[in-house]
C-alpha beads as a LAMMPS data file, in Angstrom:
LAMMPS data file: protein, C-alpha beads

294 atoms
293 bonds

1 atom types
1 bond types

-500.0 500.0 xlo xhi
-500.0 500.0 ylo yhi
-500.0 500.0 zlo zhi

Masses

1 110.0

Atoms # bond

1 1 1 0.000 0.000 0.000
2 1 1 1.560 3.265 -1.192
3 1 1 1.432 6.402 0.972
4 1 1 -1.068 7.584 -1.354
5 1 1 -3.634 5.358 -0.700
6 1 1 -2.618 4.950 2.974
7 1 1 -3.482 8.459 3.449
8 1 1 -7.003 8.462 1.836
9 1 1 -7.933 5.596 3.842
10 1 1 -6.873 7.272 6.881
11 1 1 -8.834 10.457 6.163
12 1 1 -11.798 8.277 4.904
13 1 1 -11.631 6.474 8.301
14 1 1 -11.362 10.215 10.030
15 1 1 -14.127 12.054 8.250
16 1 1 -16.626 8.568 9.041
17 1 1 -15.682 8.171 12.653
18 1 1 -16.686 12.401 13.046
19 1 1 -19.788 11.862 11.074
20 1 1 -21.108 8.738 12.992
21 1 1 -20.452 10.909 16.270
22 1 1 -22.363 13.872 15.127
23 1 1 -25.365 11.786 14.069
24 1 1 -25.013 10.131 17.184
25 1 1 -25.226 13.307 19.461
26 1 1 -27.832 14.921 16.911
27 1 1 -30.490 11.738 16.992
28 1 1 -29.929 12.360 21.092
29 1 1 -31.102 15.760 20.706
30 1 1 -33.343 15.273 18.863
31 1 1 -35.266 12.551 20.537
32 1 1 -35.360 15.028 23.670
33 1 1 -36.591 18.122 21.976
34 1 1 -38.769 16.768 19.826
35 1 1 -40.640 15.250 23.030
36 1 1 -39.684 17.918 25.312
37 1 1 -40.183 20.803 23.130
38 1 1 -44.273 20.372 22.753
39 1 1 -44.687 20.429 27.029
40 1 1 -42.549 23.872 27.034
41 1 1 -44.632 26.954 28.232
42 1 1 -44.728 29.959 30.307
43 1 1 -47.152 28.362 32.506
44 1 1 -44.921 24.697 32.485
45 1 1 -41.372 26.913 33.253
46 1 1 -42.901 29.419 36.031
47 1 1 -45.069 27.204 37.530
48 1 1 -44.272 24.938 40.715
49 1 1 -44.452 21.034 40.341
50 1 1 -47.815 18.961 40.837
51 1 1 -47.173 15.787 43.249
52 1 1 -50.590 14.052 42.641
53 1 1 -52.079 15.870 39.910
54 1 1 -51.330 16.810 36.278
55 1 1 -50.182 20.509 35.036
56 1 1 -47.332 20.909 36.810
57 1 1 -44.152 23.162 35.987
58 1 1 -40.801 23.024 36.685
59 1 1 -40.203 26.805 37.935
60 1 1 -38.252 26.508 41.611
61 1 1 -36.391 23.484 39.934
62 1 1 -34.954 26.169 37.080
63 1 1 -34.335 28.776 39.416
64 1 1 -32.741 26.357 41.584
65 1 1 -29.963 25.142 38.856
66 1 1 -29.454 28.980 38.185
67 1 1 -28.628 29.503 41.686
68 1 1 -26.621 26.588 42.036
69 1 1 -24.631 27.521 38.853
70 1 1 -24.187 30.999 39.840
71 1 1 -23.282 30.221 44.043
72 1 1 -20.460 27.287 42.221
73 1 1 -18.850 29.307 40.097
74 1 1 -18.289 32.264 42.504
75 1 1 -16.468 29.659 44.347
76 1 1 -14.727 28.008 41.966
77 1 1 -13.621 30.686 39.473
78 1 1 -11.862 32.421 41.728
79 1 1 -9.716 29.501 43.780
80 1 1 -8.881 27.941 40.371
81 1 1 -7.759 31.187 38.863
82 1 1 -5.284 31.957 41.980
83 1 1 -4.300 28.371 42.002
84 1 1 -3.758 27.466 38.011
85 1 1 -1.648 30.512 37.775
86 1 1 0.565 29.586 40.720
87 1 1 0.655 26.562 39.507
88 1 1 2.228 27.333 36.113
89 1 1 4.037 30.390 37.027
90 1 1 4.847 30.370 39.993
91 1 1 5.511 27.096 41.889
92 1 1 9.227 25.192 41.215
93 1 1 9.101 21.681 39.627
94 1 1 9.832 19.421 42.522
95 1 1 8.134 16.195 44.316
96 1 1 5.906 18.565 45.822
97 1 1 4.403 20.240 43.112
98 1 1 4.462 16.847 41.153
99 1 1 2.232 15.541 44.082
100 1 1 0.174 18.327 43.731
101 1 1 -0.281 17.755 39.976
102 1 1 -0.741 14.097 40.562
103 1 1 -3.917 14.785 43.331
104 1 1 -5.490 16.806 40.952
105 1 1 -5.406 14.476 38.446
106 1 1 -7.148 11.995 40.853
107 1 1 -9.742 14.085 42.121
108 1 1 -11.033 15.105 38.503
109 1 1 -11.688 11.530 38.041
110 1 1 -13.673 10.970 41.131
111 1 1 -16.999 9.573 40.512
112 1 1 -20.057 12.466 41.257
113 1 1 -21.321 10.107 43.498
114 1 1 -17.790 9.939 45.845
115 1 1 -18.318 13.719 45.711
116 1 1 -21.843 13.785 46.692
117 1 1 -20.844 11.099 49.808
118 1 1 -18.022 13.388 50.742
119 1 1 -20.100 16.578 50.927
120 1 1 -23.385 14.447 52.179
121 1 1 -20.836 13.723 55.546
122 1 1 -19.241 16.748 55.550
123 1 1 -21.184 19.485 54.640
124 1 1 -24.129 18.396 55.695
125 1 1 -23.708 16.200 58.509
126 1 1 -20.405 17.306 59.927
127 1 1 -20.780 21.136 59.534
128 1 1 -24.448 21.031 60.321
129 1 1 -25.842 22.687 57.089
130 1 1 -28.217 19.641 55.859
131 1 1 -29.552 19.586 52.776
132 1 1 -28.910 23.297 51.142
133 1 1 -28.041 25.268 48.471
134 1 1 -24.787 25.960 50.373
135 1 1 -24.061 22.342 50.811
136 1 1 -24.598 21.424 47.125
137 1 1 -22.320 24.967 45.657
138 1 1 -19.859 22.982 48.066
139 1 1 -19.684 19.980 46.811
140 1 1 -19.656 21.011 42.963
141 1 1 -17.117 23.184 43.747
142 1 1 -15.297 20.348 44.661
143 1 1 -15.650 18.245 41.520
144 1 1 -14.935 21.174 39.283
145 1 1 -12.078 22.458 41.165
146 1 1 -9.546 20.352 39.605
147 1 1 -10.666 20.817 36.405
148 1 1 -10.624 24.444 36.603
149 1 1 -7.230 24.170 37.877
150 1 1 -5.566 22.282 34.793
151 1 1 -7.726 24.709 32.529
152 1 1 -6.086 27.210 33.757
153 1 1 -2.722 26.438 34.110
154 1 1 -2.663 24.886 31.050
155 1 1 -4.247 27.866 29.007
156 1 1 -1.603 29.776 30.709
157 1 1 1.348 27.663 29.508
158 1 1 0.013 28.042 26.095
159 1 1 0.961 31.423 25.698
160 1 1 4.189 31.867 24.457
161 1 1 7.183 32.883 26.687
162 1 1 8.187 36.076 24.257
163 1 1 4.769 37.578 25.651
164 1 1 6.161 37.459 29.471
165 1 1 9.479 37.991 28.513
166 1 1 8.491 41.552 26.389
167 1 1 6.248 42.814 29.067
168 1 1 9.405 42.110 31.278
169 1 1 11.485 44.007 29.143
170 1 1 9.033 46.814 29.303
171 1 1 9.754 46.722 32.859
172 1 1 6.622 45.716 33.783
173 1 1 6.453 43.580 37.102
174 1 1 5.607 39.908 36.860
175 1 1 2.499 40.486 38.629
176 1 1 1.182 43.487 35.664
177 1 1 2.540 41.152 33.212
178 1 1 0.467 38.248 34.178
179 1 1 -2.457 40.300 34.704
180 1 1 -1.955 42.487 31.759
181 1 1 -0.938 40.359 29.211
182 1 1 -0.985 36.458 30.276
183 1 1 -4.175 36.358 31.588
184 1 1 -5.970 38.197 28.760
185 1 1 -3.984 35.993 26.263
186 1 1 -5.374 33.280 27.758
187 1 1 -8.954 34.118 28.372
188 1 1 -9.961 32.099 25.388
189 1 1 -8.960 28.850 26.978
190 1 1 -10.604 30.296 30.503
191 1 1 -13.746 30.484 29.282
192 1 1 -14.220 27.717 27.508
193 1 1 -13.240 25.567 30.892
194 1 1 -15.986 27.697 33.366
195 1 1 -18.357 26.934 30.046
196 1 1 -17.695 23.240 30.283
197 1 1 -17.646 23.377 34.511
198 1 1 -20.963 25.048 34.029
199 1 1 -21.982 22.434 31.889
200 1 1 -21.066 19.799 34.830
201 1 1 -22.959 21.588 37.563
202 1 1 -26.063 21.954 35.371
203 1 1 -26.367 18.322 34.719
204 1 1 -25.341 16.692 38.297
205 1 1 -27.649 15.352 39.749
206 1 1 -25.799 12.349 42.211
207 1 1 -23.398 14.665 44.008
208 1 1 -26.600 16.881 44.487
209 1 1 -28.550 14.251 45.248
210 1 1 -27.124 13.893 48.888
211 1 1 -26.471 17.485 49.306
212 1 1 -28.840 19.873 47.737
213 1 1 -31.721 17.558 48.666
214 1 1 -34.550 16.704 46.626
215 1 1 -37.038 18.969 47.624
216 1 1 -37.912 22.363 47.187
217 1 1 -40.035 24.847 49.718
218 1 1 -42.619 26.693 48.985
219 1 1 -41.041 29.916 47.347
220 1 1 -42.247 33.223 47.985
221 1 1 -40.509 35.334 44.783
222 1 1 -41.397 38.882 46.169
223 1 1 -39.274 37.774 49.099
224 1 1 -35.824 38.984 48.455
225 1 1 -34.124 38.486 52.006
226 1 1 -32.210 36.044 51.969
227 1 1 -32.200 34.909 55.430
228 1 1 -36.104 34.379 55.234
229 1 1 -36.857 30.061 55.087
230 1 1 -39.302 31.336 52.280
231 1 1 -36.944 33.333 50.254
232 1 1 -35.675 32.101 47.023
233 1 1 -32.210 33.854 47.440
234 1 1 -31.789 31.402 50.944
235 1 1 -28.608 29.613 50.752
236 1 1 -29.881 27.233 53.675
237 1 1 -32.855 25.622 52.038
238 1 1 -33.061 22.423 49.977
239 1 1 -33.055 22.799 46.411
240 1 1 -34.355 20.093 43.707
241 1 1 -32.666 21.116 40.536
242 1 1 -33.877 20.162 37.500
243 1 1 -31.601 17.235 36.492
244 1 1 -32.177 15.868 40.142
245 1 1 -36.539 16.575 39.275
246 1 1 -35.622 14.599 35.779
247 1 1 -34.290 11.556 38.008
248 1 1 -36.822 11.953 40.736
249 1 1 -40.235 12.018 38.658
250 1 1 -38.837 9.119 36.325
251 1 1 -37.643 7.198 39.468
252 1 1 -40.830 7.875 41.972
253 1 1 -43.145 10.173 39.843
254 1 1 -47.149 9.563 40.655
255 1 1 -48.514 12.730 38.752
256 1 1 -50.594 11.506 35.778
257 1 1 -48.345 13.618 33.207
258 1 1 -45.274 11.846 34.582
259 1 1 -43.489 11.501 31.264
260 1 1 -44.311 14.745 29.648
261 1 1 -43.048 16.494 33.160
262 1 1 -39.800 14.317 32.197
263 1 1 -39.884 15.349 28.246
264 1 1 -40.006 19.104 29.151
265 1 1 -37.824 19.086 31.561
266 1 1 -35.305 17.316 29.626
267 1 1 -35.645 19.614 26.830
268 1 1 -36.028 22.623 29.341
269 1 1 -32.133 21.568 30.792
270 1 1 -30.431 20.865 26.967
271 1 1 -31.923 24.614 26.189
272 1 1 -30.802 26.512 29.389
273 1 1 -27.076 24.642 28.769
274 1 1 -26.863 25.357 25.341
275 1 1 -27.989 29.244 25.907
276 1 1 -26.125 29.400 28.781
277 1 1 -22.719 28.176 26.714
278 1 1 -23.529 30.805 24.251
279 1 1 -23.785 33.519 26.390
280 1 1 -20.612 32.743 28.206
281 1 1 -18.716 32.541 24.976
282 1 1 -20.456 35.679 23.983
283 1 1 -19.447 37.424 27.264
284 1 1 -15.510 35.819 26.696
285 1 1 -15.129 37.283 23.610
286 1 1 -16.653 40.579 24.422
287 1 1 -14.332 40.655 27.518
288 1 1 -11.068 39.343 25.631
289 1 1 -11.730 42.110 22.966
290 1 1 -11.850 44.621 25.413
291 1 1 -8.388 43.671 27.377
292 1 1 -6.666 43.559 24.511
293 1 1 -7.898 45.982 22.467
294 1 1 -8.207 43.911 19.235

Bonds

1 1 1 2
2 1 2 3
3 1 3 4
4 1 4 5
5 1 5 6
6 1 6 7
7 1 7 8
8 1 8 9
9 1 9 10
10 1 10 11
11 1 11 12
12 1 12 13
13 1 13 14
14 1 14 15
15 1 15 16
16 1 16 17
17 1 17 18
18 1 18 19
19 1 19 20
20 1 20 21
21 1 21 22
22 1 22 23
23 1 23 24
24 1 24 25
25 1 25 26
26 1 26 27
27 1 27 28
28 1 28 29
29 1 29 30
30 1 30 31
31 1 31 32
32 1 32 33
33 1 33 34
34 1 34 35
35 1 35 36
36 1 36 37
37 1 37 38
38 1 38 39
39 1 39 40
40 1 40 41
41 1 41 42
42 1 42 43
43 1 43 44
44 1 44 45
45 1 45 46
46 1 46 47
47 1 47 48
48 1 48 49
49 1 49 50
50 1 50 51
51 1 51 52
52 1 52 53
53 1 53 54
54 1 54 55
55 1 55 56
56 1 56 57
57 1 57 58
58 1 58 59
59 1 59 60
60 1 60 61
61 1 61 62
62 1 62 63
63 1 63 64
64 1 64 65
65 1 65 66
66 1 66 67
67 1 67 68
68 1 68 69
69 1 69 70
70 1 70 71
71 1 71 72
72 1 72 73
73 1 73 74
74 1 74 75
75 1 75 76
76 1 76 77
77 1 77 78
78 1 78 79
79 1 79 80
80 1 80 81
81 1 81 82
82 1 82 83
83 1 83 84
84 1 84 85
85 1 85 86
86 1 86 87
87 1 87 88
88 1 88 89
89 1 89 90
90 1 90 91
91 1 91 92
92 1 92 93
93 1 93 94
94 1 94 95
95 1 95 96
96 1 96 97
97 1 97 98
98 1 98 99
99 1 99 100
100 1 100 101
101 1 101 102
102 1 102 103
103 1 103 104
104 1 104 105
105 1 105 106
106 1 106 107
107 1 107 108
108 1 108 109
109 1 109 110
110 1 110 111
111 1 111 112
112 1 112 113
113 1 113 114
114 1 114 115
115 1 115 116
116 1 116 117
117 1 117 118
118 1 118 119
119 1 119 120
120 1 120 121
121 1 121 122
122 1 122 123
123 1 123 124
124 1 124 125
125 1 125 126
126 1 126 127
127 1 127 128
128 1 128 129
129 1 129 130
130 1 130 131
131 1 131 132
132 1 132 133
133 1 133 134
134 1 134 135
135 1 135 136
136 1 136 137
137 1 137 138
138 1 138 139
139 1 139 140
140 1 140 141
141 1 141 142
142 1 142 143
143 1 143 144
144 1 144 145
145 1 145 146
146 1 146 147
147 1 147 148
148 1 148 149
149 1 149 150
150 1 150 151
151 1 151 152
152 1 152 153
153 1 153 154
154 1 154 155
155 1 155 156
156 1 156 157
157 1 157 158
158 1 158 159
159 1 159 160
160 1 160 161
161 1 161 162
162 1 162 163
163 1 163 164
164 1 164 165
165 1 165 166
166 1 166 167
167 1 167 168
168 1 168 169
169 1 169 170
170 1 170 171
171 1 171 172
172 1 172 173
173 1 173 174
174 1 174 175
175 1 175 176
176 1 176 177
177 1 177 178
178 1 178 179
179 1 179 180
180 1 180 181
181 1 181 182
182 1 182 183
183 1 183 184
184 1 184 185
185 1 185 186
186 1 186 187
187 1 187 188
188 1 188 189
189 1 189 190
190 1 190 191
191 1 191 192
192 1 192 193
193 1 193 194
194 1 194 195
195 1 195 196
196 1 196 197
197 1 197 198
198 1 198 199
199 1 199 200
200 1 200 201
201 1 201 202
202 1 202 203
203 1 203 204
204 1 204 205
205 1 205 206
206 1 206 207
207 1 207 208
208 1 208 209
209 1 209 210
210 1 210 211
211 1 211 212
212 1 212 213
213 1 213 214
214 1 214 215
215 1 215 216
216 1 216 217
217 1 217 218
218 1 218 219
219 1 219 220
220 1 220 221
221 1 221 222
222 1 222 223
223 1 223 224
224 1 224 225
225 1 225 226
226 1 226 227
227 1 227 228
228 1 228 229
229 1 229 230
230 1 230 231
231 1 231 232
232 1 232 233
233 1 233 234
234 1 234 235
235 1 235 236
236 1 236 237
237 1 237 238
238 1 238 239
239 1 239 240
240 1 240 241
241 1 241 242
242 1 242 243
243 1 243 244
244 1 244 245
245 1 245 246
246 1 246 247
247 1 247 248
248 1 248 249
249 1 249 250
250 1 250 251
251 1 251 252
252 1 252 253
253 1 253 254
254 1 254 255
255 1 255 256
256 1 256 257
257 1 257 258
258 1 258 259
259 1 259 260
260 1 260 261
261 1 261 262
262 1 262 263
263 1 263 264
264 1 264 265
265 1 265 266
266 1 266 267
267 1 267 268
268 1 268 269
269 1 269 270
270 1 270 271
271 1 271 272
272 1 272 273
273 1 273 274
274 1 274 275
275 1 275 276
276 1 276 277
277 1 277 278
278 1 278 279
279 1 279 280
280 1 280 281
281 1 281 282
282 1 282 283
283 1 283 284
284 1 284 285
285 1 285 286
286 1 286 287
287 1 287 288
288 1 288 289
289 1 289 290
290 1 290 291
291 1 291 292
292 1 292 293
293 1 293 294
């Protein structure tokens, strides 16, 4: 077999394997939206659940995931930033760091249910929490902690030394440079690790299974306080999100509209994810644009 024809096969083999995928994720899709997509209303997504009878919506179960989403990252962003850049910039290459490296590595492979164990003891039996919106944040933050981490550092290492080395030259401290020119640089890569973290928080449901609870209060959503039990902005109440509601009604539902409750929900989730990815990217490149002025 010539090169030739090696090659072709090779692409051949390439270009199948990529198609198969796609229709494989695409006939997913579409089997969820096109039975999701018919149950989606204003009434379905404001709307609280129904335990015995049909009509229900999945509203404190969307605004629960939000919350979630929003509480994890503000947690996470921030202690993987500080500790990816340390990690490539500043800390020496010895059997320290290399264990350090190594535990990450381990803990991003944990199973969500190991996770949702750990916080169940921890968080909510140890530190006395229970089953809260606290608790949950907690334990996603973390299982997406040490993927943040290698995002990070990694993104940074990307960028190529001549960028640290002229803002050095410049006279510009190490600290500026990083946070003048590194960081920007690599605000691409950034992104697109809190987009796929996001991802990860919006469709756990085991870790938040034994943290978060599986039950929601009754919300009051002119109550704004958040240290009122009714308040939707409580970080000390349970909180059903909706992949945990998906798993719940299919696992225990008795409402007579079980499996369009399921359908819409499902398609409810794929919808917030994908127009929560697109925003984020949006946001990225509007804010990578603006730091570096291109």
């Amino acid at each position: 077999m010539n090169a030739k024809l090696a090659d072709r096969i090779a692409t051949f083999t390439f270009y199948l394997i990529a198609i198969i995928i796609v229709l494989i994720l695409s006939s997913l899709l579409g089997y969820v939206l096109y039975h999701g997509i018919p149950k989606l209303s204003w009434h379905f997504i404001s709307s609280p659940p129904q335990i015995f009878k049909a009509g229900g919506g999945v509203g404190p179960q969307l605004f629960n995931s939000f919350y979630l989403l929003v509480l994890t990252m503000l947690i996470t962003v921030p202690i993987s930033l500080g500790a990816g850049i340390y990690m490539a910039e500043y800390a020496k290459k010895n059997v320290f760091t290399d264990f350090i490296r190594t535990m990450i590595e381990v803990l991003s492979s944990l199973p969500s249910i190991v996770v949702g164990l750990f916080g169940f003891l921890f968080f909510v039996i140890y530190m006395g929490w229970g089953f809260s919106i606290l608790s949950g944040s907690l334990a996603l933050a973390v299982f997406n902690l040490p993927l943040m981490v290698r995002v990070v550092e990694e993104s940074i290492r990307n960028i190529p030394r001549q960028q640290r080395e002229a803002g050095l030259a410049l006279g510009v401290s190490r600290w500026e440079t990083m946070t003048t020119i590194i960081l920007p640089a690599a605000l691409p890569g950034i992104i697109t690790g809190i987009v796929l973290a996001s991802g990860r928080v919006f469709g756990e449901a085991a870790a938040l299974i034994y943290t978060a609870g599986m039950s929601t209060p009754n919300l009051d959503f002119t109550n704004w306080n958040p240290f009122s039990p009714t308040s939707p902005l409580n970080p000390m109440r349970p909180a059903e999100t909706l992949a945990v509601h998906i798993w719940k009604i299919n696992g225990e539902g008795i409402m007579p509209d079980a499996r369009a409750v399921s359908d819409g929900a499902a398609a409810l989730l794929l919808l917030a994810i994908l127009v929560f990815n697109l925003g984020a990217r949006w946001i990225g490149r509007l804010v990578h644009k603006k730091m570096t002025s291109s």
